[in-house]
C-alpha positions in Angstrom: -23.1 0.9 -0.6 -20.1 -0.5 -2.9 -22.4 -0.9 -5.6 -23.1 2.7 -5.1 -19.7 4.0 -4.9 -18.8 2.3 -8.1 -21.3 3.7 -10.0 -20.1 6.8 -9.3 -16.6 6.2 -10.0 -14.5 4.7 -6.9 -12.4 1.9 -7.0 -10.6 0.0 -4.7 -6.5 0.1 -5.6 -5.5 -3.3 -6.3 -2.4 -4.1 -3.9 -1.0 -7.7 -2.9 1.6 -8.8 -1.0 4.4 -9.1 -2.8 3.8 -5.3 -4.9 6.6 -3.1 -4.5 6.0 -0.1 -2.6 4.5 3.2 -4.1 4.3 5.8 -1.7 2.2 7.1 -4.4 -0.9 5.3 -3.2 0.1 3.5 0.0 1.4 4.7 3.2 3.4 2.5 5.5 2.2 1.9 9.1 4.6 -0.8 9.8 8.3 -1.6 7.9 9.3 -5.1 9.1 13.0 -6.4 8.6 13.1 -9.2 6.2 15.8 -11.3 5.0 13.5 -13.3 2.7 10.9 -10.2 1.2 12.8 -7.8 -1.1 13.0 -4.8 0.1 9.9 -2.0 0.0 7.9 -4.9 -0.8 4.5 -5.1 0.4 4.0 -7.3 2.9 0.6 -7.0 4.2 -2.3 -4.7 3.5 -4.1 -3.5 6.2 -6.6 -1.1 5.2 -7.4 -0.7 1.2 -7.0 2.3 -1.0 -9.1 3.6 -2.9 -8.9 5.9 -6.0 -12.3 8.2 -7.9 -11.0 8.1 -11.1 -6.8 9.3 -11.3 -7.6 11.1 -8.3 -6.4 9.6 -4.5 -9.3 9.3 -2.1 -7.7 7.4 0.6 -4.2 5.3 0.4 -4.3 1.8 1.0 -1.9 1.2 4.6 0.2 -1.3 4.3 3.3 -3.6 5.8 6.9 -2.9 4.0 9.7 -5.2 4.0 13.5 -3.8 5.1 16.3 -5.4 5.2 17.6 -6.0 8.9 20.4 -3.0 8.1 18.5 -0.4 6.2 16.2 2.4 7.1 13.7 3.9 4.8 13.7 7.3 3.3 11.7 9.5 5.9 12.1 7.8 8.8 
């Protein structure tokens, strides 16, 4: 089936921990407060993205860093 998908143009968004956060392509299911990730940093990735050609198919879910103090934009 991957085989398939890629010949017809998907591909998975490459995202490790450690990426900074681009709400772009990933959504955030969990933000943990970290005093040793920077913050909006990726910290785990929990389901991948993927992208057919430019255009979004599914965004990859992911863990963000916070510091202990701070709240993300939108929550």
């Amino acid at each position: 089936m991957t085989d398939f998908l890629q010949s017809k143009g998907v591909r998975k968004i490459e995202i490790n921990p450690g990426d900074e956060f681009d709400p772009a392509l990933m959504d955030a299911v969990s933000i943990i407060d970290s005093t040793t990730e920077k913050p909006h940093t990726v910290v785990e990735v929990v389901e991948d993205g993927y992208l057919l050609g430019d255009t979004l198919i599914r965004p990859s879910k992911v863990v963000v860093s916070k510091r202990p103090s701070e709240v993300l934009s939108g929550e």
